[in-house]
N, C-alpha and C positions, 0 to 999 in steps of 0.2 A: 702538335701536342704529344705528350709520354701518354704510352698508355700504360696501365695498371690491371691486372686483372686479381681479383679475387675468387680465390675458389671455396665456396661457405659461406651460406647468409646466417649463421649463428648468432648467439649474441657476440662472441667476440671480432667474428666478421663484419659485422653492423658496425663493431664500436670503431673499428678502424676506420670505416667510410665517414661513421660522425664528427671522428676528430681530425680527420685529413679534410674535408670540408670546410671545417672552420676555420683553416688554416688561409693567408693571402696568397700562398703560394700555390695553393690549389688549382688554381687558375689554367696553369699550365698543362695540368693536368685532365686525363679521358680515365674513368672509372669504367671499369664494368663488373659486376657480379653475379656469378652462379652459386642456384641454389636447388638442391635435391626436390626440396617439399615446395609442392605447389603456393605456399606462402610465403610473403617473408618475415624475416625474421621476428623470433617472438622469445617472451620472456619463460626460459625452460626454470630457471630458480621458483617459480611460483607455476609450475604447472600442472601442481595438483589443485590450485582454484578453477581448475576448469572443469571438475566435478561440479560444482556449486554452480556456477553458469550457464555451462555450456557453450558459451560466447568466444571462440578464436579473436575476434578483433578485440579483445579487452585484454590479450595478452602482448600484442601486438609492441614492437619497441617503437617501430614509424610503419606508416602506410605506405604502399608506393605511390603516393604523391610524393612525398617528402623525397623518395628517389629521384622523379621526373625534377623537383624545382632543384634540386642541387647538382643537376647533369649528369645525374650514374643511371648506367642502363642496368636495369636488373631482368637477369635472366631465370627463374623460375621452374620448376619440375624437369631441367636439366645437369646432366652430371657431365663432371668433365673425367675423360678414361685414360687421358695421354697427355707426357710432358715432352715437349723434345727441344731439350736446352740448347741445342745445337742452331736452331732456327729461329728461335725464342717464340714458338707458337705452344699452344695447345690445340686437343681436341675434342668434343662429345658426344654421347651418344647419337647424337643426329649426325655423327659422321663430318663435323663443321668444325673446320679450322680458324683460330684466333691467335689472332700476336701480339706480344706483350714486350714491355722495356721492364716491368717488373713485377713479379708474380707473389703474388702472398695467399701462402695456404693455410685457411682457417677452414679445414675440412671437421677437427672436435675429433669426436670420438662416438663409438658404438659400444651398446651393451656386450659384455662377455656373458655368452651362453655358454655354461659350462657343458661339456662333452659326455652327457648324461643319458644313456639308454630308453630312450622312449619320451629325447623333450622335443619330437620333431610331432608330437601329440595336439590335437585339436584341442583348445582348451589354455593353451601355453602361450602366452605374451610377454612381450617384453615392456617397461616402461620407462618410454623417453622420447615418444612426441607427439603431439594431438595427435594423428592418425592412430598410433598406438590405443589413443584414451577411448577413441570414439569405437576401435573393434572393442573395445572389450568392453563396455555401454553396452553394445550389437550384442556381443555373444552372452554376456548377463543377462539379457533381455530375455533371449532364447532360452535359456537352461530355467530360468526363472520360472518362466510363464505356466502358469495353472498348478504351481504346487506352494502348498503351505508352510513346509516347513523350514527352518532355515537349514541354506545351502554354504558346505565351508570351501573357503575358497586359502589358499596359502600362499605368499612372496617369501620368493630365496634369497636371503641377503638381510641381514639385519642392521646395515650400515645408514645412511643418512637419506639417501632417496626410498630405500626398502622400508622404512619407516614410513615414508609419504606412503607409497604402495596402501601399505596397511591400511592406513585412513582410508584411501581411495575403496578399497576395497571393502570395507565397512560400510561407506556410505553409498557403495550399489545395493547394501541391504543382506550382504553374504558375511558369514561367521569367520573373521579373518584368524589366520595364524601365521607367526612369521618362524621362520629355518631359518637360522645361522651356523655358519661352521664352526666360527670360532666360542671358548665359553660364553662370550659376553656379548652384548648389543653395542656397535659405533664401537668395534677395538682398536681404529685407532686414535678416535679423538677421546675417549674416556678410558678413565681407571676402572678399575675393579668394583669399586664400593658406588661411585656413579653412576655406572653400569646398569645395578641392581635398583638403587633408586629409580632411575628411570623407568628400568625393565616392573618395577614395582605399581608407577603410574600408569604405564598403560597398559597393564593388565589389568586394573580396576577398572578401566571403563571398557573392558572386553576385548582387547587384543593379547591372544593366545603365544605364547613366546617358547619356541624349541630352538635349546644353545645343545653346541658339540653335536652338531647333527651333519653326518656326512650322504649325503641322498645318493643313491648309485640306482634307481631304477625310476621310470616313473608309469606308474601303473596303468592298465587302459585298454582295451580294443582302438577304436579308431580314436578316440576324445578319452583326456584324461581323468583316472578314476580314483588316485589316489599316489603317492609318492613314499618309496621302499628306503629305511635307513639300514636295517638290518634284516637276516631273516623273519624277526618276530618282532623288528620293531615298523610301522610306518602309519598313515593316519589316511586318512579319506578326503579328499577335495575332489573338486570338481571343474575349479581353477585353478591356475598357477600363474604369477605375475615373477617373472625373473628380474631381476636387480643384486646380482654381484660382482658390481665393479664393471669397471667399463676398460674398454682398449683401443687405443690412438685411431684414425682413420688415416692411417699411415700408405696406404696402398699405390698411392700417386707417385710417392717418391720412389719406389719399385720401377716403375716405368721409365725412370731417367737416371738410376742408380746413385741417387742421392744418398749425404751421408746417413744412416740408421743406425737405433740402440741395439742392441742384442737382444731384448726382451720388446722390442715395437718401438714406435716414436721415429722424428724426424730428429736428427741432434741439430741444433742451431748452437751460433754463439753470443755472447751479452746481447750484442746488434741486433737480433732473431733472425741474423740469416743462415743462412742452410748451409751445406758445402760448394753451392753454386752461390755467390755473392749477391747474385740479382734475383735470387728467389729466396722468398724469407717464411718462417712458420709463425704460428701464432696461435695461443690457445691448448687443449688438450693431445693437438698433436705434435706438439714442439717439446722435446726434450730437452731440454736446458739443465746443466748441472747433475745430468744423468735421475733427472725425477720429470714425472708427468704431472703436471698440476694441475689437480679439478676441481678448483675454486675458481668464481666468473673474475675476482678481484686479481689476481693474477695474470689472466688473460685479457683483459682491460689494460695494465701496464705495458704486456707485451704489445699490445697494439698502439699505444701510444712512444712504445720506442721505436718501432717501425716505419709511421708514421713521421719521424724526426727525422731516422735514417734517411727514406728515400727524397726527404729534404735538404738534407743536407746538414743538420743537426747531427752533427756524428756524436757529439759528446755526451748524446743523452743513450745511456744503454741499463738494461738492467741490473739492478742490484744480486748480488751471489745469496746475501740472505734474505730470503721471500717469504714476509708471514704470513702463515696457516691460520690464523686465527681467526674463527669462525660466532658467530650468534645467529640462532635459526628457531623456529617454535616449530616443533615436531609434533603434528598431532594435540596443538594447545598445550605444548609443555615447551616452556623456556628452555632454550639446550645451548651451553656456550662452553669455547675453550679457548683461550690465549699461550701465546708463548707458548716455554714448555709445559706440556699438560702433566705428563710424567715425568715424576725428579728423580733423579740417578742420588744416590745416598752424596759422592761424590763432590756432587756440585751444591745439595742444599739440602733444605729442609720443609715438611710443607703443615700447613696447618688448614686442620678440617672442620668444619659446621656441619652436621647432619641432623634434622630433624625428621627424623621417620613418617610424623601424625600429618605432616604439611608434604611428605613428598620435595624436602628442600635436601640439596646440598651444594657444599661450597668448600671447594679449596682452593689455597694461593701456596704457592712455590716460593719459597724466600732462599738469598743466599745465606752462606754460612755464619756471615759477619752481621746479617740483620738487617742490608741497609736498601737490598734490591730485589722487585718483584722480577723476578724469572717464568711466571704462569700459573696457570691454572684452569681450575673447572667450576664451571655453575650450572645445575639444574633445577627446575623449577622455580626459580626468583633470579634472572637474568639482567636486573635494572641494575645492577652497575656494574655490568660490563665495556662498557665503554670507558668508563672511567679507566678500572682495569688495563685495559688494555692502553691508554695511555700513557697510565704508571708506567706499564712493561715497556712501550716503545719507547718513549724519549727517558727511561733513566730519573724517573721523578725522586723524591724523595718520600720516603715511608714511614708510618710513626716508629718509636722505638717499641711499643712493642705490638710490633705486629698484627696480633692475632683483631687489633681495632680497627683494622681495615674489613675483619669480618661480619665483627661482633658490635662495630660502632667502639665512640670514647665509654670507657669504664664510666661510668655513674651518669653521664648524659643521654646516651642513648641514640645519641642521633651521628651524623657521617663523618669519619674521618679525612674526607677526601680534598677536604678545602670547595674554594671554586674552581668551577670550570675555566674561566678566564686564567687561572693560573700556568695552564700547560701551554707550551712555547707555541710561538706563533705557526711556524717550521711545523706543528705535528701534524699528520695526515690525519684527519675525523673519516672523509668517507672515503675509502681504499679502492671501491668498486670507480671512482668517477675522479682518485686521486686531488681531491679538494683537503685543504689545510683550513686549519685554526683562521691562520692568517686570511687565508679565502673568505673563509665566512665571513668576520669580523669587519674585515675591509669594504667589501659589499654594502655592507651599512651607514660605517662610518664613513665613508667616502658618499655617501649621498645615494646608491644609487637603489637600493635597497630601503622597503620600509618595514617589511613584515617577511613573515615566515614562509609565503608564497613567495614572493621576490626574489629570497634568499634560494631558493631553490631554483625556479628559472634561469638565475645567474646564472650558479657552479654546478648546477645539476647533482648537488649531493644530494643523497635519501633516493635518488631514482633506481641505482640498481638494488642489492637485497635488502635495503628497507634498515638495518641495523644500526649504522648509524644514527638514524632520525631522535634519539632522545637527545644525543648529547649535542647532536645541530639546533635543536628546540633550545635547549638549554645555554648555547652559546648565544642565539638569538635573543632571546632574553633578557638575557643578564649583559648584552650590548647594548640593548634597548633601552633597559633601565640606568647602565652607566652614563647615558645621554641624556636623562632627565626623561624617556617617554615611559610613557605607563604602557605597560605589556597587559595584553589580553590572553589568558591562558583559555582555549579551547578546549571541549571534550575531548573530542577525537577528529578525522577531514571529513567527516560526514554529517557534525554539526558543529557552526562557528561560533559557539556559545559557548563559556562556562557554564558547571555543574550548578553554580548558584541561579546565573543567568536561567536557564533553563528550568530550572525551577521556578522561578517567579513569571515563566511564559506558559508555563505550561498551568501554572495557577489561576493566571488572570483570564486565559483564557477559556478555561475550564478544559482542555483535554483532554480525551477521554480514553486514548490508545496511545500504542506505542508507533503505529502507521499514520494517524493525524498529525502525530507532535513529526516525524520524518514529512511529512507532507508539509506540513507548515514551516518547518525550520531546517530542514535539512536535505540532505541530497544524498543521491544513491543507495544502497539497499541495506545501511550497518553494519555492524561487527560485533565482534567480542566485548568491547570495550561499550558503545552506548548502550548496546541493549539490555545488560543489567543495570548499569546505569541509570537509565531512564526508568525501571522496573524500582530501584529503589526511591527513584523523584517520584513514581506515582504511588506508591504507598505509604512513605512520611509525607503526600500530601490528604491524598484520600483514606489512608491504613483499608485498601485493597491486599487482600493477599495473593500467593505468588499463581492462586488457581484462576485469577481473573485473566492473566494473560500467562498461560505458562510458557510461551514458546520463546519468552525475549530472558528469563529465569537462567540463572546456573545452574546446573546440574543440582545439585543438594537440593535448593529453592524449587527447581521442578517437581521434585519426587518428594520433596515434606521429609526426609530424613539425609545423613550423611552416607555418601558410598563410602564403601571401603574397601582393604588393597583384593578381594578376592569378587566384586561387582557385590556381593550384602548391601547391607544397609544395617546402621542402627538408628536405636528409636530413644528416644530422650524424654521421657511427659514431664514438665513440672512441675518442681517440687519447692516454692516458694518459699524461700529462705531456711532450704533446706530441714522444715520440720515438716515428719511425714508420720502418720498413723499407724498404728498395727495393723489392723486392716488392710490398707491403702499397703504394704509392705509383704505383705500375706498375698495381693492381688499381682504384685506384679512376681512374687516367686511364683504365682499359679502359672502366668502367662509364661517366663521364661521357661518352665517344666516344659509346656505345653506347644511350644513350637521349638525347642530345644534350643534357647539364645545361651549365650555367653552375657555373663553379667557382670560389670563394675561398674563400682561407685567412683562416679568420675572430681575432680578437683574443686566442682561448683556444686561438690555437696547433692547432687542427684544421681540416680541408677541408671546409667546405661545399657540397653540390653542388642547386642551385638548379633549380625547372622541371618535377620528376615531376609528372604527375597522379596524382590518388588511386587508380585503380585498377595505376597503374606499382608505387607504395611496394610492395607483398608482394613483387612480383617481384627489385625490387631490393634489397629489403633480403634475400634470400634468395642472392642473387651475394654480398653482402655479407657476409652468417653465412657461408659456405662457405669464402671466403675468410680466416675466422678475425676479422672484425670483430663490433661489437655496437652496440647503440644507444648514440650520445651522451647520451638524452636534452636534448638543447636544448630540448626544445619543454615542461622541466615545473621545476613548482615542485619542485627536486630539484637534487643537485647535477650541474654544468654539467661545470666542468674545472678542475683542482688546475696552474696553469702553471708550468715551470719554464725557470730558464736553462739553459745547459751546465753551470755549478757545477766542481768540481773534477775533472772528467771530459777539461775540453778547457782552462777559462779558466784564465790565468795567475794570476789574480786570487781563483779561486775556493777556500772554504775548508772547504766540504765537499761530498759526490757527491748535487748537487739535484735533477738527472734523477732515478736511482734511489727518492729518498725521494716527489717526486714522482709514482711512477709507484705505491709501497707505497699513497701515502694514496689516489691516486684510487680504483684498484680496491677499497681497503676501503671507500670512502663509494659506489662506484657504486650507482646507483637509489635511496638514500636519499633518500624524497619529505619534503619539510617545510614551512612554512608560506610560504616562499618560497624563491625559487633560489637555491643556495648558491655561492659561487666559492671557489678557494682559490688559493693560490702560495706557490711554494718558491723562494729566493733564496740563489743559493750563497755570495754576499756580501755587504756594506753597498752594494754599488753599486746593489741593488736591482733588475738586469732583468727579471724573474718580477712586478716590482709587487707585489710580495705586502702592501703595506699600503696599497693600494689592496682589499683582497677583503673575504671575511666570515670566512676566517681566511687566515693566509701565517705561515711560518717563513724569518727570515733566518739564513744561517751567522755566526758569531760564533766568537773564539778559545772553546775550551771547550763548544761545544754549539749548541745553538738559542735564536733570541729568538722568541718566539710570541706574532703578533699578532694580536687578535679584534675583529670587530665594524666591519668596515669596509666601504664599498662604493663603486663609481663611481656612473654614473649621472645625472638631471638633479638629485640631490643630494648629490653625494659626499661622501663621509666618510673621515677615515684613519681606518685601526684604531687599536686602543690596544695598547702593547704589556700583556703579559697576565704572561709568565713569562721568566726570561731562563735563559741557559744548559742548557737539557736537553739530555737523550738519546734518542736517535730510542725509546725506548721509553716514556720519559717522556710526551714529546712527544704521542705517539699516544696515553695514556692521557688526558690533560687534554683533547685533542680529542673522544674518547668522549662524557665527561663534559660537555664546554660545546655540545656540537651534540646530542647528546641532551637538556642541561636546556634549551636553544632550543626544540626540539622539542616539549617536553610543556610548556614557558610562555605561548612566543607568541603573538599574533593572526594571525588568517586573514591572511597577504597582508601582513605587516611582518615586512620584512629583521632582519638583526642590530643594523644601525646603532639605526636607529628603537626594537628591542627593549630596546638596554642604556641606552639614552636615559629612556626611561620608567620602567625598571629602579628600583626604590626602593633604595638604596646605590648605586648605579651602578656602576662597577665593583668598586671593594673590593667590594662583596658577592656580586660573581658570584667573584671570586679566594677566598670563603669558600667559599663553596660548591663551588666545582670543586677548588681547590688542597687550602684547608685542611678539606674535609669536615664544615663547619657544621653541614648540615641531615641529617648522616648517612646519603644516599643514595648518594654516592659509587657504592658498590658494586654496588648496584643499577641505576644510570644504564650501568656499565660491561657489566652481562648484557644488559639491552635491549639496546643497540649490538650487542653481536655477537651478541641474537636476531635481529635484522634484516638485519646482515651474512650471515648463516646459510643467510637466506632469499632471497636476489638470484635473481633468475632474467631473463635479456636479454627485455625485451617485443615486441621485434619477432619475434624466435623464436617464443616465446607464439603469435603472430599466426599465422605464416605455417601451426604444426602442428596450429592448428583452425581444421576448415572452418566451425562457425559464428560464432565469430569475422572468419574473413574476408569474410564476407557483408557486413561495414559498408563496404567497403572499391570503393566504388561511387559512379558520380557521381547515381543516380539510383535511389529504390528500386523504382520498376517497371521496370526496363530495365537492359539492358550495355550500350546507346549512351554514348559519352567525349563530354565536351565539346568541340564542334567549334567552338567560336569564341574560342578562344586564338589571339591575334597578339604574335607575338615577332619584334624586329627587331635587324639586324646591331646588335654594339658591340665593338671592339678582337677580333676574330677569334673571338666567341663572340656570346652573346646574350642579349638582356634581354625584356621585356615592353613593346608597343607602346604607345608614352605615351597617355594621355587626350587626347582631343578638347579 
């Protein structure tokens, strides 16, 4: 038999052995692998979930079983120090000679410590591999221990793992701050204006951001006490997690004078071999095309050329252009870039989406002629990325104008992108495990595949970074469905139910948490996605608020108000159909004087008052209850504000009294939580001032009654309503709203509006006008008790709050301490004040 030797049990090491395995040829062949770290191989792309665990073997890519059954010997907490092509052996540290017919080195790379006066400091970690994780767990432990106050800790590097860092570093419980050299955060996968966006969300939820920062000292006696930018500029830590950029593990090929870049790396050619023919690179340390590439999806390809070559497969090598394009959640923020990110004036032109208030942006790279996506960038709303990235790779075609690939079709509101089935068979979906369109599809339709597990054990798409998994969901699907089977769309892989399903189990069964219903129905410990989820199924079933189980809560939902970009908060009280008293007007200028908020009158016709910190909210929202207010809820998936004009009260114009009705419907939908936020408006005329079809429902006056419009919304995709019903009576009226906001409720998806909902709606509307009008599905009646069991059950959540002490316990900047956040900086604007712009 040939032997093979691999030096690196990385991931890309690994993938070489999994796909030379699966090969018949394999047969002939004797693997062996050496690996530095006492484990094998594990998944470094998600190695910042191993805060959250703690568990090594949940990161693991195969056990060494999986070694043993497929005949590779793996060798473990040994390094190899010697190549000597001459005799075709190696050597390692135990002094033990090995021979090989052909060598592939997937050695990766190591962190670059920059050459910085005092980082040889106790205190000073680098991050990039459980051992790393675990010393620095250890030495948090130790610095931590018996003091109260929080400890800051800071990561060098602002790039895409230095971001991880942060998080990590936050959730040891230390005040993170990140140093970058260059102005911006990710310089090279974002623009400028991205950038700041980003840099904007995760400084609201308390990660500290220093750009143009050059560190030349780092502070200290024996353990470090602080890091020097200039003579009077630098800050106080107490850790330091280094992450700037990483450099080849190039060192091997030194030993046998293989070819080398000038700046590091091993130079390989298409083939991945080296200057020696029978040893080949692969991964972080292969220089190809004179660039390092540190994406795993890259190094995956390389090893599946490899893999060809020493088969005998010569004609498979790699491609000269090799996509960068990336989708990752940083920190719970969408982060994506395709193609080219940045456009040279030259080659195109790009168009931008920014909404500030959500933390979104979006640009796409067009050519000059209009007809080809070139790239772009997405943050914070990253779901069509993949599509995206389609367009760019296979050359799709684009609408004519453009900018409706951002903004959706002009007056519909909904996706420019067609189906998914549409992009050619040929197109790669998951880059990491190299599966196509065609893969998926065929899978199915050839029999051997039935579901979305299936589809995966196949091709093994979605196993490596996970980013692909929407548009493979979505390919499965809409395959499924072209064959006549009904698809079952799932929450998330931790329960196999839909959002309706789930709802009606967790009804019937009465339960009572969000760890019963995981007990009962689901598996492993959740996510981001069910736990609010299930947080809003047990509230449109019980109207529970968010204090009954805060910990499964979004942020906003936890804390009873909205954060904002500087960690604030504002506070919303209701103002039912936006008519408010002098008094009631007079109470909230007292309070805003009085803890010195920022005030505006926000769009749904209420005062927002901007700037509390989180241990302020009890207090004021306790001025607030006294005074006879209650929470607006602004900060929940729930309804917001029902607007109205003057109506026939004041307008000359008006044709029935829309304050009033406006002010009946808010208070009866108050705190009804639902699968997303609801808006309403009440319009005393046709003249429309309430917008009422602009919302997710609105009633205009009309001779004879009310027209009732559903299903609409603003937003960065707005929608008009439709009208629904024409002429009723305010009791009418309120009865069909029962009925269509309760069947919203028990149909919906997590987190899809009305618009979206009747869109997908199988009849579309007529069959919601059966259902709610003419009593199709004979629940009618039923739809109308739920409502008013939930109306039944309202109770104001800040009240909630302030009458339990253990409740109020969350209500703190910090859980070992009463110290406030003392590095809030707010500066004058128009005789009030805002948050001190970013550096």
């Amino acid at each position: 038999m040939q032997k093979i030797i691999v030096v690196g049990n990385g991931m890309v090491g690994y993938k070489f052995c999994e796909k030379f395995v699966e090969r018949p040829e394999s047969k002939d062949f004797k693997i062996t692998v050496f690996g530095e770290e006492p484990r094998p191989a594990y998944d470094r792309v998600h190695l910042s979930e191993y805060f959250e665990s703690q568990d090594a073997k949940a990161l693991e890519m195969a056990p060494r079983e999986w070694y043993e059954e497929h005949g590779i010997e793996l060798v473990t907490n040994e390094r190899i120090t010697d190549i000597h092509r001459s005799s075709k052996k190696v050597t390692s540290t135990r002094d033990v000679n090995y021979k090989y017919d052909y060598l592939v080195l997937a050695t990766g790379s190591s962190p670059f410590v920059p050459n910085i006066e005092g980082i040889e400091k106790k205190g000073v970690f680098v991050y990039r591999t459980i051992e790393d994780l675990e010393d620095m767990l250890a030495y948090a432990d130790k610095i931590q221990e018996g003091r109260d106050e929080k400890i800051k800790a800071a990561v060098l590097g602002g790039g895409l793992l230095g971001l991880e860092a942060a998080k990590a570093v936050m959730d040891m419980g230390f005040e993170p701050h990140v140093v970058e050299f260059a102005p911006k955060l990710m310089p090279r996968q974002l623009d400028t204006r991205g950038s700041k966006v980003l840099q904007e969300k995760i400084e609201s939820i308390g990660i500290n951001v220093h750009l143009s920062k050059a560190t030349n000292k780092i502070l200290g006696e024996g353990a470090i006490t602080g890091m020097e930018f200039g003579e009077y500029d630098k800050i106080d830590v107490e850790m330091l997690v280094v992450s700037a950029g990483i450099r080849p593990r190039d060192e091997l090929a030194k030993t046998c004078s293989l070819e080398m870049g000038t700046r590091g790396g091993i130079v390989v050619n298409n083939k991945m071999q080296t200057s020696d023919p029978e040893i080949y690179a692969i991964g972080e340390v292969a220089l190809f095309n004179q660039m390092i590439y540190g994406l795993v999806a890259p190094g995956y390809d390389m090893a599946e050329v490899a893999v060809n070559q020493i088969l005998g497969n010569v004609d498979v090598v790699m491609q000269d252009d090799i996509d960068m394009s990336t989708k990752l959640k940083l920190i719970g923020v969408d982060v994506a870039s395709y193609g080219e990110p940045f456009m040279p004036v030259e080659k195109g032109y790009s168009i931008i989406f920014e909404n500030k208030t959500k933390n979104l942006y979006k640009r796409i790279n067009v050519s000059h002629d209009g007809k080809k996506l070139l790239g772009g960038i997405l943050i914070g709303d990253a779901s069509d990325y993949n599509m995206f990235h389609q367009i760019y790779l296979n050359g799709l075609p684009i609408p004519e104008d453009a900018e409706e690939l951002v903004i959706g079709a002009r007056g519909e509101g909904g996706s420019s992108f067609g189906s998914v089935l549409d992009i050619p068979d040929v197109a790669q979906v998951c880059s990491c495990e190299s599966v196509t369109k065609g893969d998926i599809c065929c899978s199915i339709t050839d029999g051997d595949s039935k579901n979305l597990g299936d589809v995966i054990a196949k091709t093994k798409a979605t196993t490596g970074c996970g980013g692909c998994k929407p548009m493979v969901v979505d390919l499965v699907n809409e395959t499924l469905k072209s064959l006549g089977q009904e698809v079952k769309e799932v929450l998330c892989e931790h329960f196999s139910y839909s959002r309706q399903e789930l709802y009606d189990l967790i009804k019937v069964n009465e339960v009572a948490n969000y760890e019963e219903a995981l007990n009962l129905f689901g598996e492993g410990h959740g996510c981001e996605i069910c736990k609010p989820a299930l947080a809003s199924i047990f509230a449109t079933i019980t109207m529970e608020t968010p204090n009954k189980q805060p910990v499964i809560q979004d942020t906003n939902d936890r804390f009873l108000a909205n954060i904002q970009r500087n960690g604030t908060y504002s506070i919303v009280p209701r103002v039912a159909g936006g008519e408010i008293t002098p008094d009631h007007l007079i109470v909230l200028g007292e309070i805003a004087k009085k803890y010195d908020l920022y005030t505006k009158i926000t769009g749904g016709q209420r005062i927002d008052l901007f700037g509390a910190q989180i241990h302020e909210l009890p207090i004021i929202w306790k001025e607030l209850i006294d005074a006879g207010f209650e929470s607006g809820h602004a900060y929940g998936k729930s309804l917001r504000t029902v607007k109205s004009c003057v109506g026939s009260t004041w307008c000359r114009y008006g044709m029935h009294e829309s304050v009033t009705f406006a002010i009946e419907i808010e208070n009866r939908y108050k705190g009804l939580r639902s699968p997303h936020k609801l808006k309403g408006g009440v319009s005393g005329c046709i003249r429309e001032c309430a917008e009422a079809r602009g919302k997710d429902f609105g009633l205009i006056a009309v001779e004879g009654g009310w027209n009732l419009y559903v299903c609409g919304n603003g937003g960065a995709t707005p929608k008009h309503a439709v009208l629904f019903a024409e002429q009723l009576d305010d009791e009418t009226a309120i009865k069909y709203l029962d009925r269509f906001l309760m069947y919203y409720i028990k149909t919906a998806g997590p987190l899809v509006r009305t618009a979206p909902w009747l869109e997908k709606l199988e009849g579309g509307i007529e069959y919601l006008k059966q259902v709610v009008i003419e009593d199709s599905l004979g629940i009618a009646e039923d739809l109308e008790k739920e409502m008013q069991g939930l109306i039944g059950k309202y109770e104001c959540e800040w009240k909630q709050a302030i009458e339990n002490p253990e409740m109020m316990k969350r209500f703190k900047h910090f859980v070992n301490s009463d110290d406030t956040d003392d590095n809030l900086v707010f500066v004058p604007m128009r005789e009030q004040k805002m948050p001190k712009a970013w550096n």
